[in-house]
N, CA, C and O atoms as a DFTB+ gen file, in Angstrom:
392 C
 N C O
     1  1      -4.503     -43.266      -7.600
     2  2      -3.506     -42.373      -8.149
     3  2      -4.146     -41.326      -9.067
     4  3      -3.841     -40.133      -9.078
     5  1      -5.349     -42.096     -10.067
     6  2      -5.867     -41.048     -10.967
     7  2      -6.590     -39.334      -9.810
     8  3      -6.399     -38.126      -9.944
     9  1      -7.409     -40.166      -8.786
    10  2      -7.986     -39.504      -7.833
    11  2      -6.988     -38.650      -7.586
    12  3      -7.428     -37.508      -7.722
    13  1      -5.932     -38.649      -7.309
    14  2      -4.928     -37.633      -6.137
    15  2      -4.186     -36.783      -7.542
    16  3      -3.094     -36.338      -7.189
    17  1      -4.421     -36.537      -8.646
    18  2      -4.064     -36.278      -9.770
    19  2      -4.891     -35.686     -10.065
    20  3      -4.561     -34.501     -10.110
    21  1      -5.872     -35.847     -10.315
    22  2      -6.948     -35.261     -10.801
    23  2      -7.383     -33.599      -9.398
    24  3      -7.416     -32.389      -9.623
    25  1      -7.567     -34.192      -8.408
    26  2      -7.836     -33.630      -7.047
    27  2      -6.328     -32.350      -7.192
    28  3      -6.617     -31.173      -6.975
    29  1      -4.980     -32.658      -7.516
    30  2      -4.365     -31.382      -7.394
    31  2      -4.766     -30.553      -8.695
    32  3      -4.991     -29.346      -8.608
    33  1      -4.869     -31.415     -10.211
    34  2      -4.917     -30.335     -10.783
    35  2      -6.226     -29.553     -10.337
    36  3      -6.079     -28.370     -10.029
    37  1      -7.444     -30.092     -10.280
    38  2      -8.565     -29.134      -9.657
    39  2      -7.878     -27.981      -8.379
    40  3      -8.224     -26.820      -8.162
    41  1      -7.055     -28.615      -7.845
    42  2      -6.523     -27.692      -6.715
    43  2      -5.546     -26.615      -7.792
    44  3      -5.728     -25.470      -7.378
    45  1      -4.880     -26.605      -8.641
    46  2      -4.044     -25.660      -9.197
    47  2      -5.019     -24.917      -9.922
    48  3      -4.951     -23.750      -9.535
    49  1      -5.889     -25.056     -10.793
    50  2      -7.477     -24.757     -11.431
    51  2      -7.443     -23.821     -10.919
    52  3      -6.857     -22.817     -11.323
    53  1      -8.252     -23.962      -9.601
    54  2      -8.813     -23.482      -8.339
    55  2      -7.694     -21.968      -8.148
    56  3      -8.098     -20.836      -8.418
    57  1      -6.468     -22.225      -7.709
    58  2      -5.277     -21.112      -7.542
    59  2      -5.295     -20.196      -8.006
    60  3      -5.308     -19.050      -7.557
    61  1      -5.298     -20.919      -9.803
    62  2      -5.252     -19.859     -11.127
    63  2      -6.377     -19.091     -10.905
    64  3      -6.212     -17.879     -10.767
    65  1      -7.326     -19.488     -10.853
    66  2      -8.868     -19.430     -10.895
    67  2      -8.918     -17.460      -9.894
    68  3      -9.333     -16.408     -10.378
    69  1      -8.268     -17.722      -8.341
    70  2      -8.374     -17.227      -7.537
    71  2      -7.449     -15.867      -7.899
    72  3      -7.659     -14.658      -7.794
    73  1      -6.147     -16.802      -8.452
    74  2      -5.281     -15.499      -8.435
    75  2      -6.084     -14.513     -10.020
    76  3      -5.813     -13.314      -9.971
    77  1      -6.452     -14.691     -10.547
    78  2      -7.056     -14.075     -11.594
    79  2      -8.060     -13.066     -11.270
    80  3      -8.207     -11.978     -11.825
    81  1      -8.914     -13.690     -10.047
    82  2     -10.055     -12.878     -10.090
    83  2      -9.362     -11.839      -8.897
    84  3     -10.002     -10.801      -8.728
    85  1      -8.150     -12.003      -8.070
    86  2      -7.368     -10.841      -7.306
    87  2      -6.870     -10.027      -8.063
    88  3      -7.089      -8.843      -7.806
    89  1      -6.049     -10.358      -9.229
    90  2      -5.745      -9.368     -10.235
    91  2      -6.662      -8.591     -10.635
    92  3      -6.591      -7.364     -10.576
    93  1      -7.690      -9.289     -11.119
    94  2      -8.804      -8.473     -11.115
    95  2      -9.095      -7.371     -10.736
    96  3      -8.983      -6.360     -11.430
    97  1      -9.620      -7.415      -9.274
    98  2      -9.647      -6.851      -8.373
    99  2      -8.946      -5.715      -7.900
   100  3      -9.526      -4.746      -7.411
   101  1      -7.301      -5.830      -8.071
   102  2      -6.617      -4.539      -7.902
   103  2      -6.666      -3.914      -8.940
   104  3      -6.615      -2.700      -8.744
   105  1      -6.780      -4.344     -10.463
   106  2      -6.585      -3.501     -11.470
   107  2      -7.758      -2.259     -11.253
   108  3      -7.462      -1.069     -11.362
   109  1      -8.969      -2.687     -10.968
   110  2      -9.752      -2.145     -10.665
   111  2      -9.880      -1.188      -9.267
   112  3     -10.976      -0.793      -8.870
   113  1      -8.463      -0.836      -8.503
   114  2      -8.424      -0.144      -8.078
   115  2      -8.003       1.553      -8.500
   116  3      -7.186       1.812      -9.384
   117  1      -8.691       2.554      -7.728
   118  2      -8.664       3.801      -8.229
   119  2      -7.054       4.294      -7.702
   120  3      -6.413       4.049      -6.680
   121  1      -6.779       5.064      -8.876
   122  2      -5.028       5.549      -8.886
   123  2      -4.916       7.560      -9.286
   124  3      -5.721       8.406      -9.676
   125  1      -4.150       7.556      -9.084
   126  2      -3.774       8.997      -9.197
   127  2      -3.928       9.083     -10.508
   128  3      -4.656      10.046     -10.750
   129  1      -3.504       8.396     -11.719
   130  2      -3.812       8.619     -12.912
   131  2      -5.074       9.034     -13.312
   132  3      -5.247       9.966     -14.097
   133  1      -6.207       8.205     -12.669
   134  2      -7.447       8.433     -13.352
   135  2      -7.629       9.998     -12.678
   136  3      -7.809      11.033     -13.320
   137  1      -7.531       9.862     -11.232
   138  2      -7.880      11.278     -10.465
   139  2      -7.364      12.682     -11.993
   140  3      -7.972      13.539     -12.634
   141  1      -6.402      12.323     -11.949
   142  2      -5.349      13.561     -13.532
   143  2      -6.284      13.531     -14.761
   144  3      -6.831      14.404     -15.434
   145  1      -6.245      11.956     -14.792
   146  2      -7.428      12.220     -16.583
   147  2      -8.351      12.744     -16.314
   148  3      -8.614      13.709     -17.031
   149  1      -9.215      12.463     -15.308
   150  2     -10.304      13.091     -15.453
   151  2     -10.338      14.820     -15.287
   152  3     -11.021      15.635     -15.907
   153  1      -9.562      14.982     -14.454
   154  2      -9.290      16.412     -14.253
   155  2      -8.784      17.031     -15.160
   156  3      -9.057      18.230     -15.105
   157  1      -7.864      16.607     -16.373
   158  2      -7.467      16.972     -17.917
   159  2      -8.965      17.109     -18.597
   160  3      -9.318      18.083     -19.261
   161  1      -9.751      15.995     -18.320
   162  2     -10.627      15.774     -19.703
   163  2     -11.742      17.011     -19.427
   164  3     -11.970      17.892     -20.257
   165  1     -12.339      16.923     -18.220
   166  2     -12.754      18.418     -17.651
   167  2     -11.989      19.371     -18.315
   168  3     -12.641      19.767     -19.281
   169  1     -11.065      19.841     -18.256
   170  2     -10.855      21.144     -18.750
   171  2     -10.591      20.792     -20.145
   172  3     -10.719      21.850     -20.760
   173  1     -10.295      19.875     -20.954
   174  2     -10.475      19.605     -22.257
   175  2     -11.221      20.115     -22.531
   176  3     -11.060      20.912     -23.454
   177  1     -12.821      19.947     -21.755
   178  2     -14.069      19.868     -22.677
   179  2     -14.515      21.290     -22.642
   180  3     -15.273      21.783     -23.476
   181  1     -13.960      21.964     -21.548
   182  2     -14.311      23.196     -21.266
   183  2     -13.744      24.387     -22.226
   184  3     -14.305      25.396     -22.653
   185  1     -12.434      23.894     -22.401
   186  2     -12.207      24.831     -23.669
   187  2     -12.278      24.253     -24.530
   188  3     -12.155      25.136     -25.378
   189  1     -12.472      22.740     -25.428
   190  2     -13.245      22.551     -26.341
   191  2     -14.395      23.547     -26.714
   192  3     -14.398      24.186     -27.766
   193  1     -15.379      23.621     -25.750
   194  2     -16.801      24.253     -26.343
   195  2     -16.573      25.802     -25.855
   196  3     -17.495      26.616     -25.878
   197  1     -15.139      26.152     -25.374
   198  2     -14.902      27.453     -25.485
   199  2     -14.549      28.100     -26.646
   200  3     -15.031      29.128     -27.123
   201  1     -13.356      27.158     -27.194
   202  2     -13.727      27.687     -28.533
   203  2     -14.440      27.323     -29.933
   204  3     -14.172      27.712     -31.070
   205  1     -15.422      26.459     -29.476
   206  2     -16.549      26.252     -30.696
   207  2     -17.235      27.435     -30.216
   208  3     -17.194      28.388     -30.995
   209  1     -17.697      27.564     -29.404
   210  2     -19.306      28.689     -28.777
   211  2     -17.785      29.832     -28.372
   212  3     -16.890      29.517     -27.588
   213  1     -17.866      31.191     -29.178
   214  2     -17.101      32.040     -28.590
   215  2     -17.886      33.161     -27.362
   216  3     -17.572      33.962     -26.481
   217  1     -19.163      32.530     -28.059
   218  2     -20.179      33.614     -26.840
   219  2     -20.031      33.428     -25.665
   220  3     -20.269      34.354     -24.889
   221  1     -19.528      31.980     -25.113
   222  2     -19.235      31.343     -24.025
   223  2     -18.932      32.815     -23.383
   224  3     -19.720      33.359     -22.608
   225  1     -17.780      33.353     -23.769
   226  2     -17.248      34.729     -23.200
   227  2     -17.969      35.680     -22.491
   228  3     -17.612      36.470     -21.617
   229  1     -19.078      35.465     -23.032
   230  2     -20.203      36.794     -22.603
   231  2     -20.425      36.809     -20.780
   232  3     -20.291      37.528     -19.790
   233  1     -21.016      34.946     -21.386
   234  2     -21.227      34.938     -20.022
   235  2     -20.529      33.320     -19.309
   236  3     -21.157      32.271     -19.164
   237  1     -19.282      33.546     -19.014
   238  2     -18.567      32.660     -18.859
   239  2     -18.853      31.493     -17.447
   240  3     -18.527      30.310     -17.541
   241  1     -19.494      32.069     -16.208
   242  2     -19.345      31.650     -15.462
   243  2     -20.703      30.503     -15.576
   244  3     -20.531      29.412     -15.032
   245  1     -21.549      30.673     -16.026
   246  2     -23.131      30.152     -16.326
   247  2     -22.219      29.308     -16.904
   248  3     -21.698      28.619     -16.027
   249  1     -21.686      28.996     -18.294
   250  2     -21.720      27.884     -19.217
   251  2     -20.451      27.229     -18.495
   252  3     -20.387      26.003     -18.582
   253  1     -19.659      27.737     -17.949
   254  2     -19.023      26.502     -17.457
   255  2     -19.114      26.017     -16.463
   256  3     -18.309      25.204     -16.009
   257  1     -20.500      26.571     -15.710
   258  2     -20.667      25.897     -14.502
   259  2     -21.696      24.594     -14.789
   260  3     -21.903      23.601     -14.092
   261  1     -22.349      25.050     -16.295
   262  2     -23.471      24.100     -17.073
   263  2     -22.469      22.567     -17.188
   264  3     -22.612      21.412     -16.785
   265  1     -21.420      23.316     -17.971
   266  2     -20.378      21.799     -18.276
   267  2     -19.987      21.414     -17.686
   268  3     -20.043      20.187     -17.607
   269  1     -19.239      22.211     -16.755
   270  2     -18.792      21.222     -15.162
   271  2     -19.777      20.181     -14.546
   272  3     -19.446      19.018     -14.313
   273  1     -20.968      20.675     -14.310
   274  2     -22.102      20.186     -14.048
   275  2     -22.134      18.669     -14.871
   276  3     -21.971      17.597     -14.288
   277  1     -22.355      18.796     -16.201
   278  2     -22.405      17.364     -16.799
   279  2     -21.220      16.792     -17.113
   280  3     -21.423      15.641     -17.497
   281  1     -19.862      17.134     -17.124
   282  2     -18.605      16.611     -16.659
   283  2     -18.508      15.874     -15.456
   284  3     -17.914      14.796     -15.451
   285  1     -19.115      16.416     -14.269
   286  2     -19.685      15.777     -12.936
   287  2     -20.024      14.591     -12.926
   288  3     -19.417      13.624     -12.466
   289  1     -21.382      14.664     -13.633
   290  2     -22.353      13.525     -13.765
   291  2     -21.806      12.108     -14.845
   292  3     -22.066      10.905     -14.892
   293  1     -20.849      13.142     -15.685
   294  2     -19.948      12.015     -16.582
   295  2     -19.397      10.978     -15.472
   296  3     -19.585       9.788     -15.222
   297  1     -18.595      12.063     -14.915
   298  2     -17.753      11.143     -14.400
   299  2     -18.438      10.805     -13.314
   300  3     -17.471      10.268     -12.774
   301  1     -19.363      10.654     -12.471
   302  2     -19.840       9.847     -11.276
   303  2     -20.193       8.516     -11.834
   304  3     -19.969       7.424     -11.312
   305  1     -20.903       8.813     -13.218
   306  2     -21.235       7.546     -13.593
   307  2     -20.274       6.687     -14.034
   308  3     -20.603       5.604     -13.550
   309  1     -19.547       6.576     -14.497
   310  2     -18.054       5.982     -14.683
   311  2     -17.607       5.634     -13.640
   312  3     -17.476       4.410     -13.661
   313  1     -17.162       6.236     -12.331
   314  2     -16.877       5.805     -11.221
   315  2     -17.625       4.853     -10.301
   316  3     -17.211       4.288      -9.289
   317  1     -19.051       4.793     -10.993
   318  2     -20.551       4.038     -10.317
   319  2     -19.647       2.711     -11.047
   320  3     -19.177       1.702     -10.521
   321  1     -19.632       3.085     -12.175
   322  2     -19.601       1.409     -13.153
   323  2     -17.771       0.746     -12.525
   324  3     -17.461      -0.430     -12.336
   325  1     -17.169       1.592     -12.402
   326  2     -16.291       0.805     -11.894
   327  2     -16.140       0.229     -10.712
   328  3     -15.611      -0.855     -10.465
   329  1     -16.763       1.215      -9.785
   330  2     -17.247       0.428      -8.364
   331  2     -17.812      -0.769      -8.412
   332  3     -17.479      -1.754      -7.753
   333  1     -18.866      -0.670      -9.371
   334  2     -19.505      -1.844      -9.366
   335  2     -18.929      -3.362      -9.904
   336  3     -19.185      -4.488      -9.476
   337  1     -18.091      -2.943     -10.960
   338  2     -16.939      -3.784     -11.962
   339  2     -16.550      -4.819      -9.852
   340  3     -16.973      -5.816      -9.267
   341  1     -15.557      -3.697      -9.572
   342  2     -15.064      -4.201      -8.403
   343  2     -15.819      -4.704      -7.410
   344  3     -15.075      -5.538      -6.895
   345  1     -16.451      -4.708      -7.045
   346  2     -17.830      -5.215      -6.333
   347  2     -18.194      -6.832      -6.701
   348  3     -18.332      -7.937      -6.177
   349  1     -18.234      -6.284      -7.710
   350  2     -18.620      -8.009      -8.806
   351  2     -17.017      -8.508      -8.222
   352  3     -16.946      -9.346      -7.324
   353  1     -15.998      -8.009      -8.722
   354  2     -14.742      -8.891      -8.464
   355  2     -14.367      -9.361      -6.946
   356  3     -13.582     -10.278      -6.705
   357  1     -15.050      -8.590      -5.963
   358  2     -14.716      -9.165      -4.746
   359  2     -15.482     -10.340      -4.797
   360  3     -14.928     -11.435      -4.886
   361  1     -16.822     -10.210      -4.745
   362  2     -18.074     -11.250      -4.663
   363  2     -16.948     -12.232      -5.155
   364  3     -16.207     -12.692      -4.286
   365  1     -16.804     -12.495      -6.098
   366  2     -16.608     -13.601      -6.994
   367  2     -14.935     -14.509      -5.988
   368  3     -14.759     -15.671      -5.622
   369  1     -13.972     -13.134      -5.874
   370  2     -13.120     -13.463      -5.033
   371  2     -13.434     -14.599      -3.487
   372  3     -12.950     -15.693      -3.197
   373  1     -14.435     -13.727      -2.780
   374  2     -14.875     -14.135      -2.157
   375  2     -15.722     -15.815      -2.106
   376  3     -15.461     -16.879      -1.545
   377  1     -16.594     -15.432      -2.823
   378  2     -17.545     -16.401      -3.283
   379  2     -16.771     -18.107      -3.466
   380  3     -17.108     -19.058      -2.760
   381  1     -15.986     -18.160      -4.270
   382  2     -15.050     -19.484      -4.323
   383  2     -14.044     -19.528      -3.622
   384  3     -13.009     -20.050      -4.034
   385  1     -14.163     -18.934      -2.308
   386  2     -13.051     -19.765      -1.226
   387  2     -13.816     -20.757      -0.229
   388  3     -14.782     -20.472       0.478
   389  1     -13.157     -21.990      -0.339
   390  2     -13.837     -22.351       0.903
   391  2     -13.176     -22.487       2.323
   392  3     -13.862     -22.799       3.296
């Protein structure tokens, strides 16, 4: 009796265990929201340092093609780390089914 007791709660464990790391998993899916923030925070930053640097003006197309440029690279890397976040969460999904 202890055996067949013991054996479901490991089996409910196990459930929780699974459904957690699926939650996981979708949270970490990409949504229209982020697509918007990031596309806000880009032009945030762009007229941020438009109006700190007013020279920007002179020659406008150079410096915001400079910031776009590392706005780019911001965000690829962010999108690297969350890929990867999710990556890890499938494995793991994966990994403990038998």
């Amino acid at each position: 009796m202890k055996k067949d007791k013991a054996m479901a709660q490991w089996c409910l464990e196990e459930q929780r265990r699974q459904q957690q790391h699926l939650a996981t998993f979708n949270n970490l899916r990409p949504t229209w929201k982020s697509w918007v923030a990031r596309l806000l925070s880009n032009l945030l930053v762009v007229l941020i340092l438009q109006a700190m640097y007013p020279e920007v003006l002179s020659e406008p197309v150079l410096y915001v093609l400079v910031i776009l440029i590392f706005a780019q690279g911001f965000d690829i890397h962010n999108q690297h780390k969350r890929i990867n976040k999710r990556i890890d969460a499938l494995y793991s999904l994966l990994s403990h089914k038998d």
